[in-house]
C-alpha positions as CSV (number, residue, x, y, z in Angstrom):
1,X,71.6,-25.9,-13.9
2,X,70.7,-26.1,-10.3
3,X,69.5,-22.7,-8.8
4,X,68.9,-20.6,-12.2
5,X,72.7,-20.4,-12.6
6,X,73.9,-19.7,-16.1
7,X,76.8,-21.2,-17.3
8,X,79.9,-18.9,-17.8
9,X,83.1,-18.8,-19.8
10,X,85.9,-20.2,-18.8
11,X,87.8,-17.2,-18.0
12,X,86.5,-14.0,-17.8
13,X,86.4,-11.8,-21.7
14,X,88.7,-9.3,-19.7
15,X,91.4,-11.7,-20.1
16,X,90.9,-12.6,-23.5
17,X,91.3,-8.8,-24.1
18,X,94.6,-8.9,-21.7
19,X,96.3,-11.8,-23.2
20,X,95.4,-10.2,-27.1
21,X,96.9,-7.0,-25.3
22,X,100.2,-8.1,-24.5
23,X,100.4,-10.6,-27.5
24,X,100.0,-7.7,-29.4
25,X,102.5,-5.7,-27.8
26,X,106.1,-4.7,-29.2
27,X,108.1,-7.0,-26.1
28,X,105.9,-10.1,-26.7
29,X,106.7,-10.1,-30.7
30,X,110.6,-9.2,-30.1
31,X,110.5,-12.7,-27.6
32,X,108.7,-14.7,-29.8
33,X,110.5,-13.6,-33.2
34,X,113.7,-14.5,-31.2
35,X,112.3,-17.6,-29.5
36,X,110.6,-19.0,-32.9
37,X,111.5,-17.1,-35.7
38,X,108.2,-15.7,-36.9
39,X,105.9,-13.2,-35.3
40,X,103.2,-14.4,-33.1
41,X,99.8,-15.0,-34.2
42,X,97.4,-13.1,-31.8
43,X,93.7,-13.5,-33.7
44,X,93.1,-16.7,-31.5
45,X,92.6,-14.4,-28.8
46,X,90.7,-11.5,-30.6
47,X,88.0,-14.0,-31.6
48,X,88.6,-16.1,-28.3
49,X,87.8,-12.4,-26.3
50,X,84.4,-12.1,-29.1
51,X,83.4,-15.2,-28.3
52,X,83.5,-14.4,-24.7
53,X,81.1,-11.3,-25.3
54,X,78.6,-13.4,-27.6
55,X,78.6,-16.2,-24.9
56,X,77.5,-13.5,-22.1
57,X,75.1,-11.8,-24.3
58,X,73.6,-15.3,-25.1
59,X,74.0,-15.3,-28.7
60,X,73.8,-19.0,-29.1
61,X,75.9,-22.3,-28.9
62,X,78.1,-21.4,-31.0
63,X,80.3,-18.6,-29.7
64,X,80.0,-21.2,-26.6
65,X,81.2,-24.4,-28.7
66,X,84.2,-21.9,-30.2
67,X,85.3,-20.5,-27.2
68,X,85.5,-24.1,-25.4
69,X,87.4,-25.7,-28.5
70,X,89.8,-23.3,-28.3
71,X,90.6,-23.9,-24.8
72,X,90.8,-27.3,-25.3
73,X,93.0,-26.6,-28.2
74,X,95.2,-24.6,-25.7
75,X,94.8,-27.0,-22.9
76,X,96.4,-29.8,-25.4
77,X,99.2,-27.8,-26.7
78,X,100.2,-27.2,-23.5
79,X,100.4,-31.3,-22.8
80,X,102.3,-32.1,-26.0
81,X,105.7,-30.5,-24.6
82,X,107.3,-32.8,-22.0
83,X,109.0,-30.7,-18.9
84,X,112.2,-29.4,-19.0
85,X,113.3,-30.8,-15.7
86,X,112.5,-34.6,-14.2
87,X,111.0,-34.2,-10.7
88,X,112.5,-36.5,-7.9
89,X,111.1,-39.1,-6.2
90,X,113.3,-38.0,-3.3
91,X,116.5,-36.1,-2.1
92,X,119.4,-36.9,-2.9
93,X,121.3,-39.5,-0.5
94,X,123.8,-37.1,0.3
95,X,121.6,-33.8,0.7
96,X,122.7,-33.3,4.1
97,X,126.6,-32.7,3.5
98,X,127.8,-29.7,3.1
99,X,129.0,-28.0,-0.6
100,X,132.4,-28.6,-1.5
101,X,132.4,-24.8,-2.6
102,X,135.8,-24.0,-0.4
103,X,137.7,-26.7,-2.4
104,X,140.0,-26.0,-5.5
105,X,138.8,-27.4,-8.7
């Protein structure tokens, strides 16, 4: 690299730690039970957060090639799910008017 600068994670480990934190924690598994019906899996980001520490140390390619699969991995799961709401091309024709709250349904 240009000027002797290393390359770096893609995140810092500290939030690798965070996200295992709070996947780990009793409010995140309630959600995600109810939201999916099985507990959430939270080693992705235990090994993603030792990877992180191996790539800093400089232990090799391989904690680097790990840790950037995984966030591709992430980065792809993310894209499969279309979004909830269609954006607009513009406003509506009639967004000037006012709301027809005062009239009796």
């Amino acid at each position: 690299m240009a000027g002797g600068e290393a390359w770096r994670p893609p995140r810092s480990c500290e939030d690798y730690w965070a996200e295992w934190k709070q996947c780990r924690g009793l409010r995140h598994a309630f959600h995600h039970y109810y939201a999916h019906g099985e507990l959430p899996s939270c080693g992705q980001w235990r090994a993603d957060y030792s990877a992180c520490r191996a790539w800093e140390s400089g232990a090799g390619a391989a904690a680097q090639e790990a840790l950037c699969k995984s966030e591709r991995s992430r980065v792809l799961e993310k894209q499969k799910y279309a979004p909830v709401w269609e954006l607009r091309k513009s406003p509506p024709p009639d967004w000037y008017l006012p709301l027809d709250q005062d009239k009796p349904k």
